[in-house]
Structure formats: structure tokens, C-alpha cells
C-alpha atoms as an extended CHARMM CRD file, in Angstrom:
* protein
*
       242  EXT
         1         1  UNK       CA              2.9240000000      -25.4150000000        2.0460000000  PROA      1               0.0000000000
         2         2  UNK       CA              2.6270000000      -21.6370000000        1.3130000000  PROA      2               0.0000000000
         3         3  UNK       CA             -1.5170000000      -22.0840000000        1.4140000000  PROA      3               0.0000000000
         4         4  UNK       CA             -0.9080000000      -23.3110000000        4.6020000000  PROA      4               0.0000000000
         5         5  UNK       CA              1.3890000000      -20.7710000000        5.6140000000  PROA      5               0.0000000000
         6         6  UNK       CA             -1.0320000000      -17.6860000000        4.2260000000  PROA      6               0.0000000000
         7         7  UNK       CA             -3.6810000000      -19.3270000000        5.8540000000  PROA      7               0.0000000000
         8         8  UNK       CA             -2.1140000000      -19.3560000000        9.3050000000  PROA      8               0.0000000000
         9         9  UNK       CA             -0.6230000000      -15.5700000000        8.7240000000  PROA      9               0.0000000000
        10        10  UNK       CA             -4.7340000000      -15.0310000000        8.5020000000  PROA      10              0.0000000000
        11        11  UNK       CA             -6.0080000000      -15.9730000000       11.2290000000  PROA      11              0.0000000000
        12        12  UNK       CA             -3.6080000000      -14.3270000000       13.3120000000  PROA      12              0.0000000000
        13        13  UNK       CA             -4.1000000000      -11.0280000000       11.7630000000  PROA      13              0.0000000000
        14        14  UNK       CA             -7.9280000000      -11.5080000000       12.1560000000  PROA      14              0.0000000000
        15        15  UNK       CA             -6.8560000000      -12.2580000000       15.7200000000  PROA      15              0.0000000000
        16        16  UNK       CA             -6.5130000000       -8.3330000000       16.0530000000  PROA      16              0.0000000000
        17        17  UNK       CA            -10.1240000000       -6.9820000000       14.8090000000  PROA      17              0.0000000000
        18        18  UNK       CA             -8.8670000000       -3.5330000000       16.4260000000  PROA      18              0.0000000000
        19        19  UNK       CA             -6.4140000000       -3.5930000000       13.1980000000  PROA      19              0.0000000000
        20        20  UNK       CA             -8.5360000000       -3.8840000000       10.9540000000  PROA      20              0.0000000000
        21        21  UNK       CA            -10.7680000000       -1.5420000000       12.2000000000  PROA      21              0.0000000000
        22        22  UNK       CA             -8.2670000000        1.3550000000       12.0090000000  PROA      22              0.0000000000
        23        23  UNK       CA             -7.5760000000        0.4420000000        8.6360000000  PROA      23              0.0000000000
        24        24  UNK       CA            -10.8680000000        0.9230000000        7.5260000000  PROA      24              0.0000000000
        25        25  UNK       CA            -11.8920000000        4.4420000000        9.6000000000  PROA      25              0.0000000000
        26        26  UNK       CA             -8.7580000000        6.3160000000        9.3320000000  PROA      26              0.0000000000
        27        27  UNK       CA             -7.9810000000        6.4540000000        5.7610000000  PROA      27              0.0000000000
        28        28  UNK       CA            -12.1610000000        6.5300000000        5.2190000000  PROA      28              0.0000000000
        29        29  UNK       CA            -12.2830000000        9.8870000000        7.5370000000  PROA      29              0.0000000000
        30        30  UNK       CA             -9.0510000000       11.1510000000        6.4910000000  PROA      30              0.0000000000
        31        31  UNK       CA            -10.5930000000       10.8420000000        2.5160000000  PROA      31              0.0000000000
        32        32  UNK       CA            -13.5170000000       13.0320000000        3.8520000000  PROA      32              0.0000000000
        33        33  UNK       CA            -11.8050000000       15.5540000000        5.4180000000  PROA      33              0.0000000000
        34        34  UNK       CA             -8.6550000000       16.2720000000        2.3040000000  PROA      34              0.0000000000
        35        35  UNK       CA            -11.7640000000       16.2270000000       -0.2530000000  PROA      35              0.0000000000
        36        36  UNK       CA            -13.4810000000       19.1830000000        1.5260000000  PROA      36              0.0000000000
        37        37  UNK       CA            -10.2120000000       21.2300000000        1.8090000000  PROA      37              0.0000000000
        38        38  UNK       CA            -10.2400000000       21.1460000000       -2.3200000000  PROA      38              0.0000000000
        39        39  UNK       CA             -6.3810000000       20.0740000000       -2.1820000000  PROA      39              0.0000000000
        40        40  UNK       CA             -6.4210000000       19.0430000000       -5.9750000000  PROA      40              0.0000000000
        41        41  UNK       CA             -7.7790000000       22.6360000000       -6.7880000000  PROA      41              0.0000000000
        42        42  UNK       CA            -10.6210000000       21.2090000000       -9.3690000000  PROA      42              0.0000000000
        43        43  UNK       CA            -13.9810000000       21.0320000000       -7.6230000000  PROA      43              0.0000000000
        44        44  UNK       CA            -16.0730000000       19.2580000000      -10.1700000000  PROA      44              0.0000000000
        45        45  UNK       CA            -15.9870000000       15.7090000000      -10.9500000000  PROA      45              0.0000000000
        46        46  UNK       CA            -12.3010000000       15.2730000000      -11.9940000000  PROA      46              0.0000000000
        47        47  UNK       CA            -11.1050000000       16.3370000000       -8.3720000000  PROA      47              0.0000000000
        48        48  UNK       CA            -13.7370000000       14.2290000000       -6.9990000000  PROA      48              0.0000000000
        49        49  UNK       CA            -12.0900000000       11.3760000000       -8.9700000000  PROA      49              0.0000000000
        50        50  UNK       CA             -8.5120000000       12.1050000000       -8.2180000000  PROA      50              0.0000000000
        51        51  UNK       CA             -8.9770000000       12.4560000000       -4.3790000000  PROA      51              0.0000000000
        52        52  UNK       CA            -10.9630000000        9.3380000000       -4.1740000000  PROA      52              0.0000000000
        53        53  UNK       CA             -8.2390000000        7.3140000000       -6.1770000000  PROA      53              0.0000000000
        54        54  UNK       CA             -5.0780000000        9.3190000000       -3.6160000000  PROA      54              0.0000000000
        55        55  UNK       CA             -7.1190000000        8.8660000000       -0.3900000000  PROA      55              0.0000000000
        56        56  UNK       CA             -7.9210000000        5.3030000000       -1.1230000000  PROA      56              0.0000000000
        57        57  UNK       CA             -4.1680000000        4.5530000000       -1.7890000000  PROA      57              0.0000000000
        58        58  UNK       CA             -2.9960000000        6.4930000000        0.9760000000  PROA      58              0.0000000000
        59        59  UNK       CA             -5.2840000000        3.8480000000        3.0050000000  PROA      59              0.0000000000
        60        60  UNK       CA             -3.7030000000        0.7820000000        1.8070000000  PROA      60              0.0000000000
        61        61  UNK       CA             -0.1540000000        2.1250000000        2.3260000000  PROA      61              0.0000000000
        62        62  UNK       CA             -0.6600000000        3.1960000000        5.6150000000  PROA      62              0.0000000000
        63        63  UNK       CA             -2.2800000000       -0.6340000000        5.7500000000  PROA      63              0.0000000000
        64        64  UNK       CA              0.6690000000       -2.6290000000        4.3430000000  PROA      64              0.0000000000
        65        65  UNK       CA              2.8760000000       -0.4570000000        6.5550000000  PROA      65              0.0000000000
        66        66  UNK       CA              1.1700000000       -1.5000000000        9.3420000000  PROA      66              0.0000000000
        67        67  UNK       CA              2.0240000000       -4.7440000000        8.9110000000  PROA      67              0.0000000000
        68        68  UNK       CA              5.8620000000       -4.2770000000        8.6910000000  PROA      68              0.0000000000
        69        69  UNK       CA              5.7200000000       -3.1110000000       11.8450000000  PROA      69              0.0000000000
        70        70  UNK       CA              3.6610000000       -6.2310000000       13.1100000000  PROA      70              0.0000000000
        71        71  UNK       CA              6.5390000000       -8.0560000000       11.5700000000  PROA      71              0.0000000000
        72        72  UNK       CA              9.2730000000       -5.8970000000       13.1260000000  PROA      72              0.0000000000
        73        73  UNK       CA              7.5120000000       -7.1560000000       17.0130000000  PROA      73              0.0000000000
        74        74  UNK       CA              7.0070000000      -10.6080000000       16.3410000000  PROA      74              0.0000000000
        75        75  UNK       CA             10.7480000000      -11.2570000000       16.2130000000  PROA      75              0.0000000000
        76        76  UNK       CA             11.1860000000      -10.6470000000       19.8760000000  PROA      76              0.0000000000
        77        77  UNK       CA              8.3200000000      -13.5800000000       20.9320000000  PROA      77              0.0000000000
        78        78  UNK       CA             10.0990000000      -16.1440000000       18.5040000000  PROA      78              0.0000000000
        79        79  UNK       CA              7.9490000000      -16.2190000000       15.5340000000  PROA      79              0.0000000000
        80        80  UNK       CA             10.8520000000      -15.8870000000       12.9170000000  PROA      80              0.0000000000
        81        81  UNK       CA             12.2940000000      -18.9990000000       14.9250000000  PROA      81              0.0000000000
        82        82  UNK       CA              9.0410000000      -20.7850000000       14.4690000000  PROA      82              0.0000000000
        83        83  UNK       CA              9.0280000000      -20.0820000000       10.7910000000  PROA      83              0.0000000000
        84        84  UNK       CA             12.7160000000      -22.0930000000        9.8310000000  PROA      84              0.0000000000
        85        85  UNK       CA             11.0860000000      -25.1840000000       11.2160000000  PROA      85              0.0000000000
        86        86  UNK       CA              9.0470000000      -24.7920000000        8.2750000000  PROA      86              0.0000000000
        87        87  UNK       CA              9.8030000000      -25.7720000000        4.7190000000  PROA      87              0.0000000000
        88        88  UNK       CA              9.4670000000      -22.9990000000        3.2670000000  PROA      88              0.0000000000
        89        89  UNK       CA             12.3100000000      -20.9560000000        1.0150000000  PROA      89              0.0000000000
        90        90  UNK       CA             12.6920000000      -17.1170000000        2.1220000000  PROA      90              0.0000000000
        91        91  UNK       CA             10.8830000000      -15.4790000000       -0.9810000000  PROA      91              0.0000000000
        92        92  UNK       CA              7.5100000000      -17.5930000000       -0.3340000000  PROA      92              0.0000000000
        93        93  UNK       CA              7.5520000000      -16.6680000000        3.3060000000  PROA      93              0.0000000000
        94        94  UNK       CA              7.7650000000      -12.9350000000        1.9820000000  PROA      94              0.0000000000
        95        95  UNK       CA              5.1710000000      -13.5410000000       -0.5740000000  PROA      95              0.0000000000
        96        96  UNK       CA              3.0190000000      -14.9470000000        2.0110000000  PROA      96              0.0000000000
        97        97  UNK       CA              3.2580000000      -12.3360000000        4.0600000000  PROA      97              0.0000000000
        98        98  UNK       CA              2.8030000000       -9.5240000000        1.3390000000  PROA      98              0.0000000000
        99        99  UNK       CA             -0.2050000000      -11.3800000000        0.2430000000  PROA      99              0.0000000000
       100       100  UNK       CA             -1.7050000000      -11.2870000000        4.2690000000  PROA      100             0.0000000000
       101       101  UNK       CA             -0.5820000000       -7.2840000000        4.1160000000  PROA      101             0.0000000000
       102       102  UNK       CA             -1.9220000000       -6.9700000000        0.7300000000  PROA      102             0.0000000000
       103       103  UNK       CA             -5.7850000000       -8.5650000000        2.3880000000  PROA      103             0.0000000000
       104       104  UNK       CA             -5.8800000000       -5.5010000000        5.1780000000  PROA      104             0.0000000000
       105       105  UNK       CA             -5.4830000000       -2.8530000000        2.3300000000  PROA      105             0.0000000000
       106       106  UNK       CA             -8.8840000000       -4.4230000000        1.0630000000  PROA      106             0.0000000000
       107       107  UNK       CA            -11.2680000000       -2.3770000000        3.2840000000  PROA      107             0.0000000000
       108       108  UNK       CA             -9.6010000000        1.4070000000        3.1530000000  PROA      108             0.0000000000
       109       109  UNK       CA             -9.7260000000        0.6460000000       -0.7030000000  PROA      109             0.0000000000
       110       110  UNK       CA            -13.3490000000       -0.3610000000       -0.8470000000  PROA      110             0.0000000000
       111       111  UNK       CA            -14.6240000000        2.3640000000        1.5580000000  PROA      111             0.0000000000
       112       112  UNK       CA            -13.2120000000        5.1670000000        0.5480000000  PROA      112             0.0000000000
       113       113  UNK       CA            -14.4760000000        4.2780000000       -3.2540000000  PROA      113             0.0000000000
       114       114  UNK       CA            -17.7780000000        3.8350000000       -1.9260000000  PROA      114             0.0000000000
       115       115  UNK       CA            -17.6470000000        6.5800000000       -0.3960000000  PROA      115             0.0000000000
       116       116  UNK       CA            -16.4370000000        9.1280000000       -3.4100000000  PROA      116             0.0000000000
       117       117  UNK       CA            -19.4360000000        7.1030000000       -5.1240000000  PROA      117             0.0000000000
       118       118  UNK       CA            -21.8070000000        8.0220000000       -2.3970000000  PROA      118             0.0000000000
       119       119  UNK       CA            -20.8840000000       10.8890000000       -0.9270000000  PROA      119             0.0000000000
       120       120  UNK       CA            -19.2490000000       12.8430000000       -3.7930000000  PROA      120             0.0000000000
       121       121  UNK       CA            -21.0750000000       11.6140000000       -7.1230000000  PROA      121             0.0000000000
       122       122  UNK       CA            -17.8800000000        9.7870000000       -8.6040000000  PROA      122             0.0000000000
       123       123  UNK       CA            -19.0430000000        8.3920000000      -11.7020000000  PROA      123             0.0000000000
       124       124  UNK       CA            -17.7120000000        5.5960000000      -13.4640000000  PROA      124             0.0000000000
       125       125  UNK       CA            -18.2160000000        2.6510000000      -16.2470000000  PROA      125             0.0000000000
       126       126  UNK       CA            -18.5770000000       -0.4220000000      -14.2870000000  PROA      126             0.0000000000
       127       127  UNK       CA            -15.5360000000       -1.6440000000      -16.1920000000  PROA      127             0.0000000000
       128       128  UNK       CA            -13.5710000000        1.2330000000      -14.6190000000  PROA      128             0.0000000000
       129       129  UNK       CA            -14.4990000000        0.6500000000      -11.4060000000  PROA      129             0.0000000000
       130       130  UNK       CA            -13.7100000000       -3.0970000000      -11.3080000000  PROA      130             0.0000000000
       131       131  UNK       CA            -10.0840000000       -1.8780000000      -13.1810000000  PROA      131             0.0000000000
       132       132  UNK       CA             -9.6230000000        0.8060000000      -10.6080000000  PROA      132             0.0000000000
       133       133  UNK       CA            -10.4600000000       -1.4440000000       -7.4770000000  PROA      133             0.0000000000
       134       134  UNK       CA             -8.4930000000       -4.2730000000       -9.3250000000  PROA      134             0.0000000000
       135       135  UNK       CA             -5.3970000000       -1.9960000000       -9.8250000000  PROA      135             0.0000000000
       136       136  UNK       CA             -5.5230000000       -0.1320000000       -6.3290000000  PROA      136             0.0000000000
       137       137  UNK       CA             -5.3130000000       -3.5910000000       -4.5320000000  PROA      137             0.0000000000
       138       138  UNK       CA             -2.5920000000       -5.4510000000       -7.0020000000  PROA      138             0.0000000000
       139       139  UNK       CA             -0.6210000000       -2.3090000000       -7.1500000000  PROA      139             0.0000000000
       140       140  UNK       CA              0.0110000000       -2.0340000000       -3.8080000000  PROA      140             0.0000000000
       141       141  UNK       CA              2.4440000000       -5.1050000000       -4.1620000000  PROA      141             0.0000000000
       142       142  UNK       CA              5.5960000000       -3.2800000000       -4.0380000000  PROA      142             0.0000000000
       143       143  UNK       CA              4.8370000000       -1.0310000000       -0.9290000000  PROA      143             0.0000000000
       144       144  UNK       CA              3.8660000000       -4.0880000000        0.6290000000  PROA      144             0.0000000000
       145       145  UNK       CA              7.1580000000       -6.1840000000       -0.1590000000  PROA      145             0.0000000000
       146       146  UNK       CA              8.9210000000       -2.5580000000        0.9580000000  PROA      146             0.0000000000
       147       147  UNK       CA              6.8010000000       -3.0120000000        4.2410000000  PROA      147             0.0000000000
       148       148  UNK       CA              8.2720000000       -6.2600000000        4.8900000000  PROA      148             0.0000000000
       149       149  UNK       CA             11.6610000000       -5.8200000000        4.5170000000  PROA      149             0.0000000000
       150       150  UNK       CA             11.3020000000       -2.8360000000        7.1160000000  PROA      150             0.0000000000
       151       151  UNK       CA              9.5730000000       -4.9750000000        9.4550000000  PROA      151             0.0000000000
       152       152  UNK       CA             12.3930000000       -7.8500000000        9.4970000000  PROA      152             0.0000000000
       153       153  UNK       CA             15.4560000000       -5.3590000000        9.4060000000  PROA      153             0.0000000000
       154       154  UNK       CA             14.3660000000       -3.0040000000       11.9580000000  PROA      154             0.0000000000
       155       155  UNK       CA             13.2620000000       -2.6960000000       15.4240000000  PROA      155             0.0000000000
       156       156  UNK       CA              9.2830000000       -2.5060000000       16.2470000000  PROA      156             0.0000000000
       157       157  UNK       CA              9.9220000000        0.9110000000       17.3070000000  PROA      157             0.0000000000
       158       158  UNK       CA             12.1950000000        1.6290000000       14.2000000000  PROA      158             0.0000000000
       159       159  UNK       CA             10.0830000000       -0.1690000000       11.5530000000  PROA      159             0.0000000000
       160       160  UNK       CA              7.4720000000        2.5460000000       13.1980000000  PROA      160             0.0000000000
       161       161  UNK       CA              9.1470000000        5.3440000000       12.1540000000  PROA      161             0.0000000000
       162       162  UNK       CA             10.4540000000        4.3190000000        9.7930000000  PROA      162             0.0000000000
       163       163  UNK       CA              6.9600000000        3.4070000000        7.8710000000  PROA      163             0.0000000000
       164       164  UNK       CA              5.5990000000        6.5500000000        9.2230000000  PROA      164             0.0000000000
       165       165  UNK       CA              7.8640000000        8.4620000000        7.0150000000  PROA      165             0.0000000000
       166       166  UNK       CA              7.8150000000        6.0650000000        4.2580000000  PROA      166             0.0000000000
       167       167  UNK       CA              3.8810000000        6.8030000000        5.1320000000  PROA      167             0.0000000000
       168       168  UNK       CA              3.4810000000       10.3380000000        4.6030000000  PROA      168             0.0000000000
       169       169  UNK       CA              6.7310000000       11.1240000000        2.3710000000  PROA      169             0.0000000000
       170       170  UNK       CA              5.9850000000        9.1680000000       -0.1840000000  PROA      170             0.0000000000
       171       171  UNK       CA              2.2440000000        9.6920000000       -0.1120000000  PROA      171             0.0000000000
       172       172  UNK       CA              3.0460000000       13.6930000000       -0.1470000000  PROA      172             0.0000000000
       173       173  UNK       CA              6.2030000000       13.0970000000       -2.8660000000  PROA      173             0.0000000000
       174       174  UNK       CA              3.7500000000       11.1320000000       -5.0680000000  PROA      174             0.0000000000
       175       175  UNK       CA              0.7950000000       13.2740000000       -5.5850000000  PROA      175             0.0000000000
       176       176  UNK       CA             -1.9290000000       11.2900000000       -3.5840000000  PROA      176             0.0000000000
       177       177  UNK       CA             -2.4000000000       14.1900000000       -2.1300000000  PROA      177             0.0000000000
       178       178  UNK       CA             -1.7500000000       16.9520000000       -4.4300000000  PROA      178             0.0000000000
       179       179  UNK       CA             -1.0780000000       16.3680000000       -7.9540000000  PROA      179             0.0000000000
       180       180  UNK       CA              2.4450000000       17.0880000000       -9.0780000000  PROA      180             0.0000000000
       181       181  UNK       CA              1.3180000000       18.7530000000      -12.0830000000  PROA      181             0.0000000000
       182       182  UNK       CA              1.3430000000       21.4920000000       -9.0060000000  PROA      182             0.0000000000
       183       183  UNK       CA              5.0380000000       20.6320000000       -7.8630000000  PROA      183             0.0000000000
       184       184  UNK       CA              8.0640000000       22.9420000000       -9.2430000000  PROA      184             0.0000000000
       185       185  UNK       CA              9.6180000000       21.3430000000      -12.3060000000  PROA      185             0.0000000000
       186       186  UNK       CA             12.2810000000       19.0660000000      -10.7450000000  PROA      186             0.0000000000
       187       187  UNK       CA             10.3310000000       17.8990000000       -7.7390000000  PROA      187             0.0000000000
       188       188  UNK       CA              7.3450000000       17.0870000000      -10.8350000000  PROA      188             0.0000000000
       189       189  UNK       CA             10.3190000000       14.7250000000      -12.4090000000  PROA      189             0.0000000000
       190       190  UNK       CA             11.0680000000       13.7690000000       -9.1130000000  PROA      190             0.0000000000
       191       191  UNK       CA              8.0090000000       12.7230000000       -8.3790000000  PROA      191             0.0000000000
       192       192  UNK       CA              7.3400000000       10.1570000000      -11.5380000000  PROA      192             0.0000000000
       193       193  UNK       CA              9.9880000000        8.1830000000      -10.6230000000  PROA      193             0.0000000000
       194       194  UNK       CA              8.5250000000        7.0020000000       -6.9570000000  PROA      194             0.0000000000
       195       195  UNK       CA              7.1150000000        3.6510000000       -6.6410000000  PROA      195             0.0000000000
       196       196  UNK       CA              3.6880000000        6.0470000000       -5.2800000000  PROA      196             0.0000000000
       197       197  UNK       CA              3.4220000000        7.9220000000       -7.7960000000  PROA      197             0.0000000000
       198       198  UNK       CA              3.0500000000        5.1580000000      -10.4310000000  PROA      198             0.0000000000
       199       199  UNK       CA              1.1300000000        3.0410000000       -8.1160000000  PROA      199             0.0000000000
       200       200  UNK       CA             -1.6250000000        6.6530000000       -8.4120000000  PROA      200             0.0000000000
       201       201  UNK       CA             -1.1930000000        6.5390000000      -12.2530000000  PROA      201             0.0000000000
       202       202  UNK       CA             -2.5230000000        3.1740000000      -12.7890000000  PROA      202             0.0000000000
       203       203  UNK       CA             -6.1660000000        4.1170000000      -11.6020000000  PROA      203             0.0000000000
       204       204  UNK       CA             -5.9630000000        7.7100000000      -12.4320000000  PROA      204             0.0000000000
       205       205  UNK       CA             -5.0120000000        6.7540000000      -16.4640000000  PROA      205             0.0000000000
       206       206  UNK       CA             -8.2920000000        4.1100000000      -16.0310000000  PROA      206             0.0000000000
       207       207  UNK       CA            -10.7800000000        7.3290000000      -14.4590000000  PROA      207             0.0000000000
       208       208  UNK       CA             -9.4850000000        8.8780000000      -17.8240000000  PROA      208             0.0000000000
       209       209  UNK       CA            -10.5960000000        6.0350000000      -19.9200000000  PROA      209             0.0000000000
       210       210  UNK       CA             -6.7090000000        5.4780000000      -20.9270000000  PROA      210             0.0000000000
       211       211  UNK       CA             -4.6730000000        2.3500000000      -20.2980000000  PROA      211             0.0000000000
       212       212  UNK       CA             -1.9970000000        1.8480000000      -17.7190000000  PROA      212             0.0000000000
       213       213  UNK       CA              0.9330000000        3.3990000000      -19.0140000000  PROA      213             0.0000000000
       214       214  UNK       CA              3.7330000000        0.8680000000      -20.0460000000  PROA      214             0.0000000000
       215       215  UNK       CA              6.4880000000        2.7620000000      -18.4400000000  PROA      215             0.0000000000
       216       216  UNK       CA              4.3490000000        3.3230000000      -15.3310000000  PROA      216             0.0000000000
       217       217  UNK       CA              3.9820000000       -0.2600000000      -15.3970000000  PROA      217             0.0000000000
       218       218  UNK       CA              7.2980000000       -1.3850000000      -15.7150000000  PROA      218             0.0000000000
       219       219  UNK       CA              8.6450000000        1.4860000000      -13.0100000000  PROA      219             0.0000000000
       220       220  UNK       CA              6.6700000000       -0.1580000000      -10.6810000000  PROA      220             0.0000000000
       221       221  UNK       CA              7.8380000000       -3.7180000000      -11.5010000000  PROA      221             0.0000000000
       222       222  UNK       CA             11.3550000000       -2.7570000000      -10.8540000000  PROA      222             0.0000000000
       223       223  UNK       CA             10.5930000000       -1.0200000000       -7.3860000000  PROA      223             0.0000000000
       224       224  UNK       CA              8.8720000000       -4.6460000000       -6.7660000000  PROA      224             0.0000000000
       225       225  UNK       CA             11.9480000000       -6.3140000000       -7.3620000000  PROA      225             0.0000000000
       226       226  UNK       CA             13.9240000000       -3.8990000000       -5.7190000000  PROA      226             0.0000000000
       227       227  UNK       CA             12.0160000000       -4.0850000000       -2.6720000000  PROA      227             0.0000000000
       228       228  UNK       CA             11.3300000000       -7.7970000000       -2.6840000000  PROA      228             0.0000000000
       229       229  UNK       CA             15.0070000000       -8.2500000000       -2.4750000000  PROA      229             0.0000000000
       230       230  UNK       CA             15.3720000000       -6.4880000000        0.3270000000  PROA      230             0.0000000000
       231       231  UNK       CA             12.8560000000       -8.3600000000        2.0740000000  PROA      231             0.0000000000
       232       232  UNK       CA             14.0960000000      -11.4740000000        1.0500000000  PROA      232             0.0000000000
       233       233  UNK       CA             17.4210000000      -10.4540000000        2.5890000000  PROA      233             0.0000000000
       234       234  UNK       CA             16.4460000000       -8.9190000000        5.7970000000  PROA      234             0.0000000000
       235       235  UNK       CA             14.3550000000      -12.5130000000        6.4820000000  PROA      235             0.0000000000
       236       236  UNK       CA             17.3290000000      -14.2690000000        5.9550000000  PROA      236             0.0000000000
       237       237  UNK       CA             19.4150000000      -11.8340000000        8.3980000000  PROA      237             0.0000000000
       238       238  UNK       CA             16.3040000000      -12.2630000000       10.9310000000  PROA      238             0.0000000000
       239       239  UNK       CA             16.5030000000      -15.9000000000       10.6870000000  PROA      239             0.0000000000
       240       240  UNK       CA             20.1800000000      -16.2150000000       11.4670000000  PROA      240             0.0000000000
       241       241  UNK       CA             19.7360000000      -14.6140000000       14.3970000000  PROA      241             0.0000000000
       242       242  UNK       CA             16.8840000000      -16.1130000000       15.7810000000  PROA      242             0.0000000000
């Protein structure tokens, strides 16, 4: 039943090609623009590498977040009403829909890697880009679950805001941007304990030619519980009031 589920969550996002679209140009122009104003301070190859690897997961949050809010506005036409006549337990209609979110991060990903291999000379083993690509998209699993609980606890209007912060905050506050090997001490300590920051780290160690770290990894696995939860719970609050 959740195949069928997935599948029908696809086809309406592909309903909305304009979506997609702006998932795809924005973070792809946006990657362009931060890699010419130098942010990481290392012109040569190893900047070239870290602003690809930032840029391309600042795309697929501001993807993922864009579906929480898509969530947030289809409670008001009756969808979460549609959904209990289905049997289907709460945490597989939130992994459905993190999978569906997890799709539309897919192009800003791909792009903007193309385009640090095309435009600024990234080089990598063929191995490290498949791990890189590979970790940028499963990686994104916990922003996306965090996405979803917004969407079903909020307002459209709030879950808008609301992601926008989550957005840029966290994006700034875990070096996609600017490495915080730049940020004062405490905001650098800060900083490795964000769900971002760790999500960053698994490609960045690869570009390195080191392994995923094992705390990085498990960091992130408890913000994916943490925010799957939530999700999980504001469904359940959205269905009862449907």
C-alpha cells in the first residue's frame, strides 16, 4: 500500500512542473553567484569543492522545505481527510512523503555538481562522485522528515516562515555557506551539533578521500528520529482534526 501511496504523492507533485523548475534554477544560480564572491576564502580547488558540496545542499533543503509547506496547504482542501480512508499507519504516510520530498532535491543536487564539474574544474574519483551524489541525496532524510512535521503542524503561511528560517539559519549555522572553521569558538561547537552541519560533513570527509565520520553519522541519525517523531505526531494531530 505505501508503493501505491508514493506513487500517487508523484504524480501530483509532477502535477506542478513550475516546482520543480525552481528547484533546479535557484539553488543552480544561487551556487554560481556564492562561488564567485570566494565565501570559503580558498580559491583553488578545495574551495571549488566545498562550495559545490554547500550550494548543492543548500538546494535540496530549500527543496524538502518546499514541500512542508505543500503539506501545510493541502490540509485546508481535505487531503489529510482523504488519507485516513487509507490503510496506512502514520509513520509510512510520513515516509512516503519524505521519500516524494526527498525525489525534488534530486535536480538542485545533480546540477549544481555538474556544474562545479563544468564550470569550476571540480575534480573527483568516480567513486567519490557517486559517494558524494549518493550521500547528498540520502542525507537529506532528516531535513526532509523536519519538513514534514512543519508542514502538518503549521499553517501554509506559517510552515512558510517557518521553513524559510529553518532555510537560511541552518544553512548559515552549518557552514554550507562559510565553513565554521571561520566561526568564533563556541558558535564552531555550536555549529557541529546541527543536523546541517553533519549532513555537509558526509560529502566534504568523501572530497577528502576520508570516510563518513561515525559520530557525524550517528548525530544525524538521532536528528532523524527526532524529527520523524515529530512528524509522526503532528499527522496524527492533523488527522484528528480533519
Amino acid at each position: 500500500m505505501i508503493v501505491h501511496y508514493i506513487r500517487l504523492e508523484m504524480v501530483r507533485l509532477l502535477r506542478d512542473p513550475g516546482y520543480l523548475v525552481m528547484s533546479l534554477i535557484s539553488p543552480l544560480t544561487m551556487y554560481l553567484v556564492f562561488n564567485s564572491l570566494d565565501l570559503t576564502g580558498d580559491s583553488g580547488h578545495g574551495g571549488a569543492v566545498y562550495s559545490m558540496v554547500g550550494m548543492a545542499g543548500f538546494g535540496a533543503i530549500g527543496a524538502v522545505m518546499g514541500s512542508g509547506v505543500a503539506i501545510a496547504e493541502d490540509k485546508p482542501i481535505g487531503w489529510i481527510r482523504q488519507l485516513r480512508l487509507l490503510p496506512l499507519r502514520p509513520l509510512e504516510v510520513v515516509v512516503g512523503r519524505a521519500l516524494c520530498a526527498m525525489v525534488v532535491t534530486l535536480p538542485p543536487i545533480l546540477s549544481v555538481c555538474l556544474a562545479g564539474a563544468l564550470v569550476n574544474g571540480v575534480s573527483l574519483g568516480i567513486g567519490q562522485w557517486a559517494a558524494v551524489l549518493a550521500l547528498l541525496w540520502v542525507g537529506i532524510a532528516p531535513i526532509a522528515a523536519l519538513a514534514i512535521g512543519l508542514g502538518y503542524l503549521l499553517t501554509g503561511q506559517q510552515a512558510q516562515m517557518a521553513g524559510l528560517v529553518c532555510y537560511m539559519g541552518l544553512s548559515l549555522l552549518g557552514g554550507l555557506w562559510v565553513p565554521i572553521s571561520k566561526f568564533p569558538g563556541w558558535l564552531e561547537h555550536l555549529a557541529t551539533a546541527t543536523p546541517i552541519n553533519r549532513y555537509g560533513e558526509l560529502s566534504w570527509r568523501v572530497t577528502d578521500g576520508d570516510a563518513p565520520s561515525l559520530t557525524g553519522v550517528l548525530v544525524l541519525a538521532a536528528w532523524a528520529a527526532l524529527f520523524a517523531a515529530v512528524a509522526v505526531y503532528g499527522y496524527r494531530r492533523s488527522a484528528r482534526s480533519a
